[in-house]
C-alpha positions, -999 to 999 in steps of 0.1 A, spaced: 372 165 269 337 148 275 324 164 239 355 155 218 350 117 233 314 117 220 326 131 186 340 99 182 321 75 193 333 62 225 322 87 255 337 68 282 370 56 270 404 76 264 415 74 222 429 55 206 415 25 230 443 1 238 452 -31 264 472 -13 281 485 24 285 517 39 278 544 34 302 565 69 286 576 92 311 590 121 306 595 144 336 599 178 332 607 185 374 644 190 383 670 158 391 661 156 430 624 163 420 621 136 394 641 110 415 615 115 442 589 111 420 607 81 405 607 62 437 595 25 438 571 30 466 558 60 446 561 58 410 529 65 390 539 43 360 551 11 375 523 10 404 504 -19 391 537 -40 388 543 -25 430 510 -31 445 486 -50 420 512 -78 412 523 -81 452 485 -86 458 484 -114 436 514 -130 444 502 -128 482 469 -141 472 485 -171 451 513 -176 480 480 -184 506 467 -206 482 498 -220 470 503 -234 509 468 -247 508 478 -264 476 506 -282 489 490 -295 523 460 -310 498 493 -326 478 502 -342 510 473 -352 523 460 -368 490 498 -383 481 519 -392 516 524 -428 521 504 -442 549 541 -449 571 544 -411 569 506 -403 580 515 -424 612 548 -406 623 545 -378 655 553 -349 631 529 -356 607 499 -364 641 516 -328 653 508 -313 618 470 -325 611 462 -323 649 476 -285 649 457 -274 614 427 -292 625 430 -271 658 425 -240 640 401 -252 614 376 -260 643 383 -235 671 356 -209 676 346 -184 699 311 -173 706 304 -134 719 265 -142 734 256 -106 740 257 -100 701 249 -139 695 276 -139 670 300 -174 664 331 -164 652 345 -183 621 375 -208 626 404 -198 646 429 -204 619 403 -186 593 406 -156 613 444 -158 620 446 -158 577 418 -123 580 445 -111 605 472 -122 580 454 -104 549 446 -71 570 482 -67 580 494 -70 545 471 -47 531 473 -20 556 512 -22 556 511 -18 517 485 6 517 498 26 550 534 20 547 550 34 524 556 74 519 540 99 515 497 97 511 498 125 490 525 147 467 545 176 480 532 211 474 566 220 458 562 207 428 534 194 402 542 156 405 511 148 394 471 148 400 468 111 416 481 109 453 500 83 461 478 61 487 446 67 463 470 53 434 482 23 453 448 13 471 433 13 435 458 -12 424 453 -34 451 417 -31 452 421 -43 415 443 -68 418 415 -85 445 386 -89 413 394 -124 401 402 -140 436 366 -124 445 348 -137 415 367 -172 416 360 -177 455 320 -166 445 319 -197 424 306 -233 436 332 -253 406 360 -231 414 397 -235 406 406 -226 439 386 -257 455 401 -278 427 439 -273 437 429 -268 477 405 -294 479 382 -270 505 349 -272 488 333 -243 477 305 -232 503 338 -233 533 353 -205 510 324 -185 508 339 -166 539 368 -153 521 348 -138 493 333 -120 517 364 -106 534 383 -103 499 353 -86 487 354 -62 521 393 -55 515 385 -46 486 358 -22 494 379 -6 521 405 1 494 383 15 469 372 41 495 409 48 505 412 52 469 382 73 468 382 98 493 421 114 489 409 122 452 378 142 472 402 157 492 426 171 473 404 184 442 385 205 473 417 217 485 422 229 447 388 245 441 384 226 409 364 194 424 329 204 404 351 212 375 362 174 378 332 158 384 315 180 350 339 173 327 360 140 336 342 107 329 365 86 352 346 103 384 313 96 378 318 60 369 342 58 401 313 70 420 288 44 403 316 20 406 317 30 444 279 33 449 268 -7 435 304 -17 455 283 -6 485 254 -24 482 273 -54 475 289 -53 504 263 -41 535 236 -66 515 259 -90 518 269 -87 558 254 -116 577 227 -103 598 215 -87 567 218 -113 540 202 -139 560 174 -121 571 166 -111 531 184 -139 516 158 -142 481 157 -104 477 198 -104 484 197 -134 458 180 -120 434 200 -86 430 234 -102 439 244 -108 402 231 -79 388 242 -57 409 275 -76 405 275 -70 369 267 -38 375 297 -28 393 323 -44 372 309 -30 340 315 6 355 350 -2 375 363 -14 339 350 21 324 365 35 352 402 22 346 398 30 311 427 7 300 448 24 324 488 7 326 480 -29 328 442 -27 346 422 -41 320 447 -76 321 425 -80 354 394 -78 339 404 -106 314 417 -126 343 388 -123 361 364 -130 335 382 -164 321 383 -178 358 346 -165 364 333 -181 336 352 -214 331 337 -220 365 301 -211 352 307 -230 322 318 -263 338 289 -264 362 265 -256 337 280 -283 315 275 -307 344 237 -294 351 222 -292 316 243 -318 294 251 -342 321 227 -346 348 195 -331 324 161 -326 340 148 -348 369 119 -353 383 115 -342 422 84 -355 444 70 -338 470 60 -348 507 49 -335 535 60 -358 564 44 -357 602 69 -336 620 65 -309 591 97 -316 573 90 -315 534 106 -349 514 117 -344 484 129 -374 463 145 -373 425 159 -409 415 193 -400 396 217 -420 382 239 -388 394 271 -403 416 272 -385 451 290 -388 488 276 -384 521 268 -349 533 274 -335 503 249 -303 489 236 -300 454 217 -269 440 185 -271 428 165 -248 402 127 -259 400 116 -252 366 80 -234 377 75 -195 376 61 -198 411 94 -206 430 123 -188 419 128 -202 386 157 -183 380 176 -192 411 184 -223 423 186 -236 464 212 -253 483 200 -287 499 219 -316 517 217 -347 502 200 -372 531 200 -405 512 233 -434 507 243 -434 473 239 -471 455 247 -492 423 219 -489 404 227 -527 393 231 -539 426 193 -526 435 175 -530 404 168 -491 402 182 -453 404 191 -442 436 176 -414 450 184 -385 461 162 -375 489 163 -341 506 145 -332 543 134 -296 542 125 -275 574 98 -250 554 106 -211 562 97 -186 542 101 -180 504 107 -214 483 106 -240 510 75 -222 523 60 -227 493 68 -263 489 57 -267 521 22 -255 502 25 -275 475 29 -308 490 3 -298 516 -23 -293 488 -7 -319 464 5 -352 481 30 -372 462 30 -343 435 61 -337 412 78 -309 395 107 -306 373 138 -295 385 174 -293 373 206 -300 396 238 -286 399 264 -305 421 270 -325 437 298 -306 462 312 -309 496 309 -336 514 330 -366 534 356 -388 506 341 -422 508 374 -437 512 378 -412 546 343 -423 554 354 -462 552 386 -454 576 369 -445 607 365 -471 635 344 -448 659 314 -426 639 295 -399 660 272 -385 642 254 -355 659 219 -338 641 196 -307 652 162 -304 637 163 -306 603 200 -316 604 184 -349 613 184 -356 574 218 -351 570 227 -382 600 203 -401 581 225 -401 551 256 -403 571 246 -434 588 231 -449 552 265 -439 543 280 -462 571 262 -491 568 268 -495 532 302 -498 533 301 -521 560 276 -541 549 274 -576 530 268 -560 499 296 -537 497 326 -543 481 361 -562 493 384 -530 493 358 -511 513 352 -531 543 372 -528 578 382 -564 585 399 -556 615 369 -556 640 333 -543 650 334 -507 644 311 -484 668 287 -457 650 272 -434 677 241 -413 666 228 -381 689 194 -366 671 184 -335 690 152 -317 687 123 -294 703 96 -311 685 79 -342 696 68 -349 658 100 -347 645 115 -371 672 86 -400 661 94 -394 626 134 -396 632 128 -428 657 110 -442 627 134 -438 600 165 -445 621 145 -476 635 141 -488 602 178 -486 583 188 -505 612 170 -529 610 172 -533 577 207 -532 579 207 -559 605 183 -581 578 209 -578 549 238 -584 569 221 -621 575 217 -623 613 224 -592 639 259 -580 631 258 -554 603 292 -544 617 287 -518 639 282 -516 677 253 -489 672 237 -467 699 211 -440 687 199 -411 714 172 -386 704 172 -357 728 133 -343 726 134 -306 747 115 -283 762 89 -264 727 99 -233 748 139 -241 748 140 -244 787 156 -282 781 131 -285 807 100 -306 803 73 -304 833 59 -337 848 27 -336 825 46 -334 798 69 -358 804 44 -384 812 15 -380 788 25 -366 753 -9 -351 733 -14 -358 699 13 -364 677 42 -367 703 23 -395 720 42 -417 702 77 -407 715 84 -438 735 98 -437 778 125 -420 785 150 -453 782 143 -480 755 164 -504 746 158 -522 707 167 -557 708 189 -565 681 225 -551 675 219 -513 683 202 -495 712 179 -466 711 173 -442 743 149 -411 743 158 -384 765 130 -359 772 141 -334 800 177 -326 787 198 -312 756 231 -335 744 263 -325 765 284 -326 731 317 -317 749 312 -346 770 298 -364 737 331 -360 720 358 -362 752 339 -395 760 338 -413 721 374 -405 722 378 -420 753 360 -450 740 384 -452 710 411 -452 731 404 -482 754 390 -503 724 427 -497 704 447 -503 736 427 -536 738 434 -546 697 463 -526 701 462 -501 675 455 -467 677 419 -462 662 406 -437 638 372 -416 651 349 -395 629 328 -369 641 301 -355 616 276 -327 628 249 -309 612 224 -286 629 220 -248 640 252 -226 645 248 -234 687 255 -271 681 283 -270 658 300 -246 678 302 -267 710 311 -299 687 339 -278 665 354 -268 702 353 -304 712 370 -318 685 396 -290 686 402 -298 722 403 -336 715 435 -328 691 457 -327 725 446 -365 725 452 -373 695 491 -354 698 488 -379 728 489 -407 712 456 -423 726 439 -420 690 455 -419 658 431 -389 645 401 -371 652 386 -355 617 356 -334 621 328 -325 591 304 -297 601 275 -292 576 257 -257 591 220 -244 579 235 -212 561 266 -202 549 
């Protein structure tokens, strides 16, 4: 078979090549036989309609509900937002969109409750489809056919999972469009679609194994048929995908994982579509998948070469060891939100561009005379930020070309100018991210922003917790926080920019005790002795306190803003609207995501109107 195949040209594909396969059947067994065979659960030539089309229609069911609660959200009249079934709706989906657990003797935090309730949801359907139905492979009484029946269904649905994997791997992705979840809190299910979907190519794989051995023909097989040995490199380049691509291991060697990812990727679908070999209706799955896939690359590319163009991005190296980066852009952007950025140099990573928070307010280039910037703080590692580190170490003020694909995620400005209470709560580097939030704040509160963004009902109160082991990043964070507010409090025209603001920077223990001893706590060396006594107080219209021998209580944090919120609406009464925003290693936004999902029994309560939460972590 292999030989006649190369006669003609096409070694890997059955002739004549087609879309799709024949769907003739004409069976040769007796009546009871054939109506066995024949069965729905079991038939060879309607499988992909049985288990590939189910998968999608699951798949689009779970987004379709998605879909319809972004509709609602975006659409419902304000009267509705405010009634007790709507509070009971947001306050129960929020519960399971921030609820985590934490498992310290493997230091593992768990994803969101409800994000695991859907896994639970997906791994019940799949196992019931792939499990359920009777039998896993054909009677011995009759030749019904070389393919048994859970290898032939597990294929299918293994298939039918290749565009949803490819759409969720992409940052302008259709499925954010129609959710509204931004891309990089969907990178969780392509990793569990692409997981199912490596489980069920090896429950595809292995019954094939299995029964050629019990035949005696399985080398015969493997010399002379084509569709094993791509299954196997199908199979092999599935399997580096997926262990590179397990947490402790990706993180640990993200560039090299990086690097590989898409070729390997590429890799693996070339030989699965050699593999299927126009099988039924298979190959429709590869034309799915590649019109999502690359509508999605080709609208962000659109957006980073013809759009946005090359920028120019200089280089700092602050105090505390954060690296600055600042592009002025005429490029339109929301608090918190990430862009991706590929420096044009061979000696970091031309080809691969890095995800970075945005720190800085975006502003009317006509109001200030000039582009905005977009600034990014960057806490040097290894690999690319290392290197920048380098370069601006060596180079002060020095730029390089970069291009810029985003912006994404983020809080809606119009969400962002709802809130009556603000907490914002930073870690480290995260400290960036509050800055931005807080620019964010003030700007839409402030004299210069426009009419229909302004709360006219009263003071609002913005509460900022900054929380760090290092005495150099705390001096530079009381510097830049100390200087928006006060030159908030100058444009405003007096002392009310109109917020009630209080600012705490926790500075702990080097070590991670929380603990500092006397010495330190009395006499900092060298850099830190700038970190001002344990209590200040700015005069002015916000507060300041430094806290050196103690880590933020966030639970408290939370229970207590919320608290706060509630007396202030009882005193205007009306029910008050509090934002919590959070960025900072996986510890802190595990405690905050737990508090806010608590404080939803509050807000069912009736004491606040609603309690949103954005969480921005390190990785994703």
């Amino acid at each position: 078979m292999m030989d006649m195949k190369m006669a003609q040209g096409t070694p890997w594909l059955d002739q004549p090549v087609m879309l799709h396969s024949s769907r003739a059947d004409k069976c040769k067994l007796t009546e009871a036989q054939c109506l066995y065979r024949n069965y729905h659960w079991r038939y060879w030539y309607q499988a992909d309609h049985v288990y590939a089309l189910n998968t999608v229609y699951f798949m689009c069911a779970v987004i379709g509900v998605f879909t319809i609660s972004n509709l609602l959200v975006r659409f419902a009249p304000d009267r509705v937002k405010r009634t007790r079934p709507w509070r009971m709706f947001t306050s129960t989906s929020r519960y399971l969109s921030y609820r985590g657990y934490r498992l310290p003797a493997l230091g593992y935090w768990s994803p969101a409750l409800g994000v695991g309730v859907l896994g639970a949801i997906g791994a019940i359907f799949f196992f019931a489809m792939t499990l359920g139905p009777q039998p896993y492979y054909w009677p011995t009484d009759a030749s019904y056919g070389s393919s048994p029946p859970i290898a032939t269904r597990s294929g299918w649905m293994a298939l039918a999972l290749l565009p949803f994997v490819l759409a969720l791997s992409t940052k302008a992705n259709m499925i954010s469009g129609v959710t509204g979840i931004p891309h990089e809190k969907l990178q969780v299910f392509h990793h569990w679609t692409s997981y199912a979907m490596f489980v069920l190519a090896l429950i595809h794989t292995f019954p094939y194994i299995i029964y050629h051995i019990g035949k005696g023909d399985m080398m015969y097989q493997w010399k002379t048929s084509v569709v094993y040995w791509t299954g196997v490199a199908a199979l092999i380049s599935q399997t580096y995908l997926t262990l590179m691509s397990l947490p402790f291991i990706r993180n640990r060697f993200y560039e090299f994982f990086k690097a590989t990812h898409i070729f390997v990727a590429l890799v693996f679908v070339v030989f699965f579509f050699l593999h299927c070999d126009f099988r039924l209706s298979s190959w429709d799955y590869f034309i799915a998948s590649g019109v999502i896939y690359f509508l999605s690359l080709i609208a962000s590319h659109i957006r980073t070469y013809l759009m946005h163009g090359i920028h120019n991005a200089t280089l700092e190296l602050l105090p505390g060891g954060l690296v600055r980066v600042a592009v002025p852009s005429i490029i339109k952007w929301t608090p918190g939100q990430h862009v991706f950025v590929r420096f044009l140099t061979s000696d970091l990573h031309l080809l691969t561009a890095h995800p970075f928070t945005i720190s800085s307010a975006c502003h009317n280039p006509d109001e200030i005379g000039k582009a905005s910037e977009l600034v990014f703080y960057i806490k040097p590692r290894g690999g690319v930020t290392g290197r920048l580190r380098a370069m601006a170490a060596k180079n002060p003020g020095c730029t390089k070309k970069i291009l810029i694909e985003g912006p994404y995620g983020g809080v809606s400005e119009p969400h962002m100018a709802q809130f009556d209470t603000i907490l914002v709560i930073a870690g480290g580097s995260g400290g960036g991210f509050s800055l931005a939030m807080v620019d964010e704040a003030l700007r839409l509160t402030g004299m210069n922003a426009p009419a229909s963004e302004k709360r006219a009902t009263s003071r609002r109160n913005l509460q900022v917790i900054f929380s760090t082991r290092d005495h150099a990043m705390a001096d530079w964070y009381i510097e830049e926080i100390e200087s928006r507010l006060s030159e908030s409090t100058t444009l405003s025209a007096g002392s009310d920019n109109g917020f009630e603001t209080s600012v705490s920077v926790h500075v702990t223990d080097q070590r991670g005790s929380g603990i500092s001893s006397a010495s330190e706590s009395d006499d900092f060396k060298g850099t830190a002795g700038k970190v001002p006594p344990a209590e200040i107080t700015t005069t002015g219209s916000f507060s300041l306190n430094v806290h050196r021998n103690a880590r933020p209580d966030l639970p408290a944090l939370v229970a207590r803003t919320v608290s706060m919120a509630h007396a202030q609406g009882t005193h205007l009464r009306k029910k008050q609207r509090v934002g919590v925003l959070v960025c900072g290693p996986a510890s802190m936004l595990h405690d905050t995501r737990n508090a806010a999902a608590l404080a939803q029994a509050r807000v069912l309560g009736g004491e606040v109107e609603e309690l949103y939460l954005h969480s921005e972590p390190f990785v994703w």
